[in-house]
N, C-alpha and C positions, 0 to 999 in steps of 0.2 A: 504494500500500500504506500503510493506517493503520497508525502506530509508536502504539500504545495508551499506553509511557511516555509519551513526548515531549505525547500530548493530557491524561496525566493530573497531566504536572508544570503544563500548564499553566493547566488547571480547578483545581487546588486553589492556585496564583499569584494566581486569580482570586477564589479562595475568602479567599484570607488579606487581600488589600487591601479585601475587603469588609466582611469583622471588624476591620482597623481603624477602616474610615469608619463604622462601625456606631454610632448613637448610641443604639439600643436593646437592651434584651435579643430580641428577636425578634430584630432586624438579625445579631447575633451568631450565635442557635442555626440561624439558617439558612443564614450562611458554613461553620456547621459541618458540616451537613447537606450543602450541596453540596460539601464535601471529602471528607465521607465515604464519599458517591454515587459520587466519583472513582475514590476507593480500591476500592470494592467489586466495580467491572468486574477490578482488577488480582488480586481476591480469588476471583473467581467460576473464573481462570485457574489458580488452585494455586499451589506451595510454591516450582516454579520460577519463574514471573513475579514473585513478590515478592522473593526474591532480586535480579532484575531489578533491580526496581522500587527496592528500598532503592540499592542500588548508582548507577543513575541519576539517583534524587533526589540524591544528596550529590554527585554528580558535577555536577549542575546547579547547583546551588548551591555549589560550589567553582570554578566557573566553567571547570569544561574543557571543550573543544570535543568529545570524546563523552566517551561511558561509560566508566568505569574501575572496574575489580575490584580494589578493593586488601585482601580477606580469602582467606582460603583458600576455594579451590573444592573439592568432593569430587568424587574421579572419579568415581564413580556420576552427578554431576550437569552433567558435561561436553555432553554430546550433547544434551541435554533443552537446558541454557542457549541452545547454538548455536540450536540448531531453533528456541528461541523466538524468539530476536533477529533471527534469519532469517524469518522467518513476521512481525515488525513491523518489515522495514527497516531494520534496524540492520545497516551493513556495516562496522560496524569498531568497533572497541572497547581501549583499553590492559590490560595487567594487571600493575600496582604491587605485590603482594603480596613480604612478605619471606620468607615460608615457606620452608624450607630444601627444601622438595619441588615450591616452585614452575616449575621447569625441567621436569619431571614434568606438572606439568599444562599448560602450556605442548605440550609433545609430543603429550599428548591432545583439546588444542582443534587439533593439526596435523589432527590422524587425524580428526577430525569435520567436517574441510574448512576450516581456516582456513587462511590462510599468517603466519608470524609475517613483520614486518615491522620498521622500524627502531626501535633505543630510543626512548624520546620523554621529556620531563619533562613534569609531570604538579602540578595544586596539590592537595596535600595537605588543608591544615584553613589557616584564619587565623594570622596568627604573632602572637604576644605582646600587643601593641597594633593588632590586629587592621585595622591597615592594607593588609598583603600577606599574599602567600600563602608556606608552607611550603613548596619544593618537592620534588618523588620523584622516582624513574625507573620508567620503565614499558618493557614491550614491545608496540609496537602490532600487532594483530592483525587481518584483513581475514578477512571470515565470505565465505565464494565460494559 
């Protein structure tokens, strides 16, 4: 099973080291090009994979070992999220969020098959002097 994120974190990885070795403007607007090709499969999928997709990117680049939600979910977008991440192999995911209703949607990723599993910590954003990371708490979650 193709995870559509994970190939599109890592075509546009490919896209950005090419825009720096770029010594021309052509070399550039065609790193750009092929990033935006990346993006546009995630875009052709609608408003739940880009949710995904945002959340995955920062998660990649915060260096966590999966995906982490650390905004508010809407319950409306509960089942659509699972279904997707289930349909690209994603079987597990944390969720960071401070929302005071997050316990609530925790419940509703229960009810659309997930099991919550144990706390975990999680890196947030760079810290200060952007040597380490911030870290969070999350609850990790296994998509069945």
């Amino acid at each position: 099973m193709t995870n559509i994120f994970e190939e599109t974190y890592n075509r546009i990885a490919e896209a950005k080291k090419a825009y720096k070795a770029a010594t021309t403007a052509e070399g550039r607007d065609a790193a750009r090009e092929a990033a935006k090709a990346a993006e546009d499969k995630i875009d052709e999928m609608g408003d739940i994979a880009w949710k995904i997709w945002r959340a995955y990117e920062k998660s990649r680049d915060n260096e966590n070992e999966i995906l982490d939600f650390d905004d508010i979910i809407w319950d409306r977008d509960v089942e659509a999220l699972t279904a997707c991440m289930r349909e690209n192999g994603i079987k597990a995911f944390t969720y960071s969020c401070q929302a005071t209703d997050a316990i609530e949607t925790l419940w509703l990723f229960k009810q659309a098959g997930c099991t919550i599993g144990e706390m975990v910590e999680v890196n947030l954003r760079k810290d200060l002097w952007g040597k380490d990371y911030e870290k969070g708490h999350a609850f990790k979650m296994n998509i069945n």
